[in-house]
MDAnalysis code that builds the backbone (N, CA, C; Angstrom):
import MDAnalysis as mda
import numpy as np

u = mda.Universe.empty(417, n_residues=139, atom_resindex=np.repeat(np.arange(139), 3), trajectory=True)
u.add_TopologyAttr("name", ["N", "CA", "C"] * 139)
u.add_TopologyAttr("resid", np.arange(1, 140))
u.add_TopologyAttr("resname", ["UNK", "UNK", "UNK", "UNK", "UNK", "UNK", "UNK", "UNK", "UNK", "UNK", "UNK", "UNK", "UNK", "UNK", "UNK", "UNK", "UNK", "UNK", "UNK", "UNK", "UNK", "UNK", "UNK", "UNK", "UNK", "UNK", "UNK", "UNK", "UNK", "UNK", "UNK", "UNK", "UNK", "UNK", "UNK", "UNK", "UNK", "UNK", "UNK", "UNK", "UNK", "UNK", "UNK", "UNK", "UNK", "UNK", "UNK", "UNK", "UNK", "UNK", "UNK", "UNK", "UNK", "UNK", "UNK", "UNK", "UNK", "UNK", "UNK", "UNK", "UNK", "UNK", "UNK", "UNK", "UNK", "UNK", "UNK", "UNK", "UNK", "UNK", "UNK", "UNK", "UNK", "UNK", "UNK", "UNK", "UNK", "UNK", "UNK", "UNK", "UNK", "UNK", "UNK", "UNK", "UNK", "UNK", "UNK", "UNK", "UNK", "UNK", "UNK", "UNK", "UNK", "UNK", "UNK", "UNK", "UNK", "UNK", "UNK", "UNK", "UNK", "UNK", "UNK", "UNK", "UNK", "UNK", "UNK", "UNK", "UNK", "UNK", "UNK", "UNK", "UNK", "UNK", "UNK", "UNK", "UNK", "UNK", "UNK", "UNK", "UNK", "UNK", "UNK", "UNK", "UNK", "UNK", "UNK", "UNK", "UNK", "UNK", "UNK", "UNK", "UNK", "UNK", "UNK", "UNK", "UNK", "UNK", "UNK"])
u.atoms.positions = np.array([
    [104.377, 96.228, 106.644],
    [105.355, 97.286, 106.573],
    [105.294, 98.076, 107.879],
    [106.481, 98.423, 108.278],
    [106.680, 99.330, 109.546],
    [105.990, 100.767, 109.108],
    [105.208, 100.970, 110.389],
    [104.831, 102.400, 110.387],
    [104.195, 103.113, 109.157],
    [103.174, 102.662, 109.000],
    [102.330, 102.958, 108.057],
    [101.851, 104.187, 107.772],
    [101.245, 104.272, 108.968],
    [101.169, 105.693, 109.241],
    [102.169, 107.032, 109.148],
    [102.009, 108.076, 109.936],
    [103.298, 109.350, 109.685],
    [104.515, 109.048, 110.211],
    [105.196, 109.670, 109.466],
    [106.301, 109.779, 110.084],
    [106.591, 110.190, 111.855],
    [107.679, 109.807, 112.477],
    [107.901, 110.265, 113.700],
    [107.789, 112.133, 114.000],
    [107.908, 112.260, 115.010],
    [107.898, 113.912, 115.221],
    [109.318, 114.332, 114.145],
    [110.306, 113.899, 114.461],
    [111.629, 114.247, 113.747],
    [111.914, 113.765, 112.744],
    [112.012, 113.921, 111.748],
    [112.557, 112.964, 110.518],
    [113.537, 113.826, 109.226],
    [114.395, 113.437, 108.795],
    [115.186, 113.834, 107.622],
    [115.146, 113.356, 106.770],
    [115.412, 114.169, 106.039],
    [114.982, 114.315, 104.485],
    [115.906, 114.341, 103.619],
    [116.853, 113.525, 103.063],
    [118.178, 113.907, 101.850],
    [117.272, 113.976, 100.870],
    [117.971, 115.232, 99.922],
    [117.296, 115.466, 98.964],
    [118.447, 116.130, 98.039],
    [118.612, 116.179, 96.963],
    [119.899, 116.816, 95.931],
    [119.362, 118.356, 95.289],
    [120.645, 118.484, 96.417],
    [120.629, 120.703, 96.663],
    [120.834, 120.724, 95.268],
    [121.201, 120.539, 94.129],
    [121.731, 121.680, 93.057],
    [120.463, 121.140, 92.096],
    [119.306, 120.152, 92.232],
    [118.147, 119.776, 91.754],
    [117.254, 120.505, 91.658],
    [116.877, 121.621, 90.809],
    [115.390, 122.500, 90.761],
    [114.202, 121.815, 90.911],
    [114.145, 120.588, 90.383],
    [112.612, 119.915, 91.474],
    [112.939, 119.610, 92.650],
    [113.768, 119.223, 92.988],
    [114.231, 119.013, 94.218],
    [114.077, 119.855, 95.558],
    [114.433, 121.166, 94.932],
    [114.472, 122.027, 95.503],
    [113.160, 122.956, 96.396],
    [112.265, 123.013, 94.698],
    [110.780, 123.308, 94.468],
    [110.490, 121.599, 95.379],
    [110.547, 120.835, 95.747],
    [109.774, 120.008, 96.581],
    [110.242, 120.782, 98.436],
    [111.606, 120.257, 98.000],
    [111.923, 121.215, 99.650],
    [110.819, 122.418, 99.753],
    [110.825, 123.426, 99.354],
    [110.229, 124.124, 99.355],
    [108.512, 124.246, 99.594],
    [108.547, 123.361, 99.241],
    [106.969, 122.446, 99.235],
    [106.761, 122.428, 100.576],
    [107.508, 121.490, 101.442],
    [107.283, 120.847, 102.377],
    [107.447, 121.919, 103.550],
    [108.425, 122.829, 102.897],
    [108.620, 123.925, 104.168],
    [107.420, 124.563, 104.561],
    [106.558, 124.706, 103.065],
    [105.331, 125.676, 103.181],
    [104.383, 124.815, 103.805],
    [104.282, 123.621, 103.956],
    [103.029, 122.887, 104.378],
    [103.373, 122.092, 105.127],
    [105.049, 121.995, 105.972],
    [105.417, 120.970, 106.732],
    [104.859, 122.068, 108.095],
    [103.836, 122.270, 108.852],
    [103.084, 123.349, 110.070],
    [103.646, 122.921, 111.083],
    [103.659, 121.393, 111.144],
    [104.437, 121.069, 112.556],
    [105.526, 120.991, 112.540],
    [106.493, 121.427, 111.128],
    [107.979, 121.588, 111.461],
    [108.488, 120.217, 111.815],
    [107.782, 118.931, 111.370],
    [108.474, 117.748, 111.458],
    [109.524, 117.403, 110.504],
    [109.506, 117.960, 109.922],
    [110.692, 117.771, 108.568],
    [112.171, 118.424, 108.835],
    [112.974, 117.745, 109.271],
    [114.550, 118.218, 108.511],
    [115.230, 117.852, 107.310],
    [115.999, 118.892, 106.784],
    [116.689, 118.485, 105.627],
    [118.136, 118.549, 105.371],
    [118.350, 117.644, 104.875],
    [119.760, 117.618, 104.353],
    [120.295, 117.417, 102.881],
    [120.925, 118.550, 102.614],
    [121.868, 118.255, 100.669],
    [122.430, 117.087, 100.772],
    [122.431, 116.094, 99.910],
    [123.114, 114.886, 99.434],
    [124.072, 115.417, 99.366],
    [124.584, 116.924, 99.100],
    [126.165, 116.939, 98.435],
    [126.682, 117.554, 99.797],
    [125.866, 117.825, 100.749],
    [127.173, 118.035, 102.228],
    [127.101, 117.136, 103.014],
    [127.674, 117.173, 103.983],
    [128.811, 115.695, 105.053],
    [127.446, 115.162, 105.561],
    [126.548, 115.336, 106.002],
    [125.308, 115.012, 106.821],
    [124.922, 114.126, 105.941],
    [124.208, 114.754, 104.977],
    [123.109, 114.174, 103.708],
    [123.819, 112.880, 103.071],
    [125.185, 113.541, 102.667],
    [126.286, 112.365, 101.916],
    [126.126, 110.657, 103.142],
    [126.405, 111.502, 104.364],
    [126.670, 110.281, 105.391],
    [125.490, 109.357, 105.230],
    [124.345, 109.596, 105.494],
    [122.733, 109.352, 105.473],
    [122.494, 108.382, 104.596],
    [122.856, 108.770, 103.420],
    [122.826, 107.786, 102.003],
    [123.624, 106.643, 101.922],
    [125.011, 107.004, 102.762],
    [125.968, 105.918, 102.506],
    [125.380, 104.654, 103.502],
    [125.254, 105.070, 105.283],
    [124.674, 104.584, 105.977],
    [123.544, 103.393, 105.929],
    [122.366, 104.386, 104.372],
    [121.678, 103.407, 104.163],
    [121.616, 102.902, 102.828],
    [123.191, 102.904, 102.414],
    [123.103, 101.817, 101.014],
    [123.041, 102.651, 100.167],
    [122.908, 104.230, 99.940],
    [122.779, 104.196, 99.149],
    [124.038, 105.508, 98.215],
    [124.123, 105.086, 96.675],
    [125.532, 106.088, 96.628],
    [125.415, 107.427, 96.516],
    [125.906, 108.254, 97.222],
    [125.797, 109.805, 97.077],
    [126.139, 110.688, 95.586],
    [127.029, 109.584, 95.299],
    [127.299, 110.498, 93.820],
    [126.526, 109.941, 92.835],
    [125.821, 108.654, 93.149],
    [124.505, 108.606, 91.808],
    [123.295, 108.490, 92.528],
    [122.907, 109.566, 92.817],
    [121.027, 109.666, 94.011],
    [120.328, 109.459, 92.977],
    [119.574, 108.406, 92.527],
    [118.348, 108.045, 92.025],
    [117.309, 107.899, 93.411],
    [117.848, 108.136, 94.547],
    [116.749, 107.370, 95.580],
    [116.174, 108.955, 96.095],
    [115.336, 108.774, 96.700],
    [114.697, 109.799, 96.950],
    [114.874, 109.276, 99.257],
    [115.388, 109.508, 99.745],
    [115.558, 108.958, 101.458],
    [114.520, 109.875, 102.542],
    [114.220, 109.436, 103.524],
    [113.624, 110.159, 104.286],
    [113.932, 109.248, 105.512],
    [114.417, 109.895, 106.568],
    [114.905, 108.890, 107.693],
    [114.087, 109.202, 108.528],
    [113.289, 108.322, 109.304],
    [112.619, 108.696, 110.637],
    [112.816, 107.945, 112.097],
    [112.110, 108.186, 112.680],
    [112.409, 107.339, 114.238],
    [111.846, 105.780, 114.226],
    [111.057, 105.402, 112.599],
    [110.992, 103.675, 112.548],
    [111.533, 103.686, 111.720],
    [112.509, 104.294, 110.714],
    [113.506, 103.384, 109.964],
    [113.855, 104.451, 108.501],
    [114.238, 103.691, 107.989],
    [114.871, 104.570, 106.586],
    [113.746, 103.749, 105.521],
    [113.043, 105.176, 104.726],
    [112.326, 104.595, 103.603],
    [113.081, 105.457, 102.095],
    [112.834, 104.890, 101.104],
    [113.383, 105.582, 99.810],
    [112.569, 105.232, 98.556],
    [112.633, 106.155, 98.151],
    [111.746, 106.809, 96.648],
    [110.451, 106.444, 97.021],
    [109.472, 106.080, 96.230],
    [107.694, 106.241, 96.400],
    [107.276, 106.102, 98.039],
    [107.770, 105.057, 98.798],
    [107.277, 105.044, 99.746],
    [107.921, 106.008, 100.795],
    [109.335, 106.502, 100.507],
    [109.332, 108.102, 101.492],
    [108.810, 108.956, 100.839],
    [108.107, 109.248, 99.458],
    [107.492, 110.216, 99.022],
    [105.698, 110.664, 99.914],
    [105.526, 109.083, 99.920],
    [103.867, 108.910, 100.023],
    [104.173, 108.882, 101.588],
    [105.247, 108.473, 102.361],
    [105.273, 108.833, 103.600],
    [105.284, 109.803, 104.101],
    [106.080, 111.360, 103.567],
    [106.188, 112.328, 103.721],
    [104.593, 113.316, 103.333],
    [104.394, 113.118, 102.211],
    [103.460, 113.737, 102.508],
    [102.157, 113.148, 103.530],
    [102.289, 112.051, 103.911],
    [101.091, 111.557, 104.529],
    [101.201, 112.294, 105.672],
    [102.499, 112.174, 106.735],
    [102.915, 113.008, 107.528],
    [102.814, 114.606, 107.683],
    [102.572, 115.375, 106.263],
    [102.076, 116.450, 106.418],
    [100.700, 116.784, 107.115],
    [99.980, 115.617, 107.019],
    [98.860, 115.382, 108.154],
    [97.665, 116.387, 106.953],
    [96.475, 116.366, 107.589],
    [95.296, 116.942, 106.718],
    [94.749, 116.415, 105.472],
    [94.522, 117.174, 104.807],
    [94.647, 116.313, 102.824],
    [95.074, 115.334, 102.586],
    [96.610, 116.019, 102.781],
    [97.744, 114.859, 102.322],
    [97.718, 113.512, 103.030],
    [96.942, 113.362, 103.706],
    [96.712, 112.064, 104.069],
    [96.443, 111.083, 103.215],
    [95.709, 112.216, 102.125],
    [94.802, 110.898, 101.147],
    [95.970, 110.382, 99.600],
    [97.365, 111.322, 100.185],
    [98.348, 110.375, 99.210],
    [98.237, 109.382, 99.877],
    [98.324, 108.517, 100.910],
    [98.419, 107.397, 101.297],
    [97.731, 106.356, 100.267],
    [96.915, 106.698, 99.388],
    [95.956, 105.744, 98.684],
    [97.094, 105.206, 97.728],
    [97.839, 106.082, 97.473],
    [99.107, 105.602, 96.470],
    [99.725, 104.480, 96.996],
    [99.505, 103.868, 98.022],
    [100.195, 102.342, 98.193],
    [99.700, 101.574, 97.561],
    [98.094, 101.585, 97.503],
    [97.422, 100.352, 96.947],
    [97.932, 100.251, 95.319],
    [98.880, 101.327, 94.711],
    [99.325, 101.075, 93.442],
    [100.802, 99.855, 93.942],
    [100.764, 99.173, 93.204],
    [102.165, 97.824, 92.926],
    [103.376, 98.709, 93.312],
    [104.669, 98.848, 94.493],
    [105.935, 99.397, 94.502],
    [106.492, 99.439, 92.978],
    [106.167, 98.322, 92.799],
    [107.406, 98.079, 91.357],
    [106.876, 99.519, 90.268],
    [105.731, 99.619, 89.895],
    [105.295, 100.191, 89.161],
    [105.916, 101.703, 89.796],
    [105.021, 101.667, 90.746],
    [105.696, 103.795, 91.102],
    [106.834, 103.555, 91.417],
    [107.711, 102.887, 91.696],
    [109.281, 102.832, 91.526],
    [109.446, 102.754, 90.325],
    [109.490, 102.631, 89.299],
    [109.913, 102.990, 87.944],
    [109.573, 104.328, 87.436],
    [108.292, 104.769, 87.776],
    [107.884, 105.910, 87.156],
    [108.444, 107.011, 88.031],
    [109.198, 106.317, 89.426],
    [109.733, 107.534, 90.192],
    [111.628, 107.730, 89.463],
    [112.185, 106.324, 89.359],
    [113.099, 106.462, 88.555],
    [113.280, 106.828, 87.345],
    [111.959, 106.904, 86.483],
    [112.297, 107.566, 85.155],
    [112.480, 108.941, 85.151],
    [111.627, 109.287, 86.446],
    [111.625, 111.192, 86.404],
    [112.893, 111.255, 87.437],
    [113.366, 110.838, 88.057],
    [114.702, 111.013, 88.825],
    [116.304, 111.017, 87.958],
    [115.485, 109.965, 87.037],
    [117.409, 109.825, 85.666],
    [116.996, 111.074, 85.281],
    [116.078, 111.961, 84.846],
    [116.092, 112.975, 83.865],
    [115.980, 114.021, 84.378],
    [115.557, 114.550, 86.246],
    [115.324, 115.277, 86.669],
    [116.010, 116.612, 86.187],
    [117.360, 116.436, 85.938],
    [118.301, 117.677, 85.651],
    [117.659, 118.107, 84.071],
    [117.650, 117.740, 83.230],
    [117.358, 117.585, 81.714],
    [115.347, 118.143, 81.655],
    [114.737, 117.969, 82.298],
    [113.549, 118.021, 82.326],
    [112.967, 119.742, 83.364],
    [114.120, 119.490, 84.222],
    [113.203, 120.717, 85.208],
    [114.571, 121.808, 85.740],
    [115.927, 121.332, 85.244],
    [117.256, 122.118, 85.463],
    [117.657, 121.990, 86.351],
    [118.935, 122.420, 86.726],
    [120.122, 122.390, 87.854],
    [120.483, 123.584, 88.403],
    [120.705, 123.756, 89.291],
    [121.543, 125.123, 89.942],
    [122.692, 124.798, 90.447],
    [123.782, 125.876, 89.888],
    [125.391, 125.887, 90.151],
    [125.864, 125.446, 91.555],
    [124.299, 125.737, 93.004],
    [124.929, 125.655, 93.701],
    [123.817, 125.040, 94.712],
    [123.633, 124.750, 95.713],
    [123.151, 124.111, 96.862],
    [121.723, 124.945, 97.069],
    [120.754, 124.301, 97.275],
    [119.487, 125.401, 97.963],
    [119.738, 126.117, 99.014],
    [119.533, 127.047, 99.061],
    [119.758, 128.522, 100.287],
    [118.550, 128.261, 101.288],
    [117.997, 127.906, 102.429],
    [116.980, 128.158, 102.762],
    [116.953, 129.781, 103.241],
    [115.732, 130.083, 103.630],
    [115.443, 131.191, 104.209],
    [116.211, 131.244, 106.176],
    [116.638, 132.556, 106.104],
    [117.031, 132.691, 107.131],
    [116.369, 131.932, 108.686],
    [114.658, 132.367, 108.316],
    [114.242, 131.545, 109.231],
    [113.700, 130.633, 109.294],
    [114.524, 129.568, 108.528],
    [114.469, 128.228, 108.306],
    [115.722, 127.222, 108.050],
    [116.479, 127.970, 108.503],
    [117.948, 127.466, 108.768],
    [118.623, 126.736, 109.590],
    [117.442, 126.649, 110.632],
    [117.758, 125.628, 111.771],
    [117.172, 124.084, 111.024],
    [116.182, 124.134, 110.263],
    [115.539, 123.248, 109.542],
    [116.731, 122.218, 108.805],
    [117.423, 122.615, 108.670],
    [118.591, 121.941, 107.145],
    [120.103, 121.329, 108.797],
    [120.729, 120.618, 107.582],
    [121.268, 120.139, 108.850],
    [123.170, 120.280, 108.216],
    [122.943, 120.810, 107.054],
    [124.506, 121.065, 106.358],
    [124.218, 122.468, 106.175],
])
């Protein structure tokens, strides 16, 4: 597999703005992304939408979880376990999550992705970042 290791210095992130885990993950990453390698983009504006289509995948049914970097486009478990590996420190030691089977944490990432809305709620409208983190988002 390409790039095993972290992500590039730059990388984006589609993720679905009106998703409360979704959101609470953005949020995540803002607090512990230090080197500011992370950009993000809403699946539901022109950037994020484009991103998904680009790489296959459909904007109006996101089961995938995307993270684009400077070696390639990864989606669901392995941009999960990529992203945080890339947070660098600790989170390095998600990396151990490969040695689990794709197939397997791809299902258990799609079962919590069909229900995400039903399980953890929705918001009417797009995540707001913080003012000074607005250069961060790319819609």
């Amino acid at each position: 597999m390409p790039g095993a290791h972290a992500p590039a210095a730059e990388a984006t992130i589609v993720f679905d703005g009106v998703c409360a885990l979704c959101s609470r993950w953005v949020r995540f990453l803002l607090r512990f992304d230090r080197r500011r390698r992370y950009r993000f983009a809403a699946m539901q504006g022109t950037q994020g939408s484009a991103l998904l289509l680009t790489h296959g995948l459909d904007p109006k049914d996101p089961l995938s979880f995307l993270l684009v970097d400077g070696e390639g486009a990864w989606t669901d478990t392995d941009a999960i376990v990529r992203v945080l590996v890339g947070l660098g420190g600790a989170w390095r030691l998600a990396g151990v999550l490969r040695w689990l089977p794709r197939h397997w944490r791809d299902v258990a990432y799609r079962a919590l992705a069909r229900n995400r809305y039903r399980w953890f709620g929705r918001h009417d409208a797009c995540y707001l970042p913080a003012p000074d983190e607005v250069a961060r988002f790319l819609d």
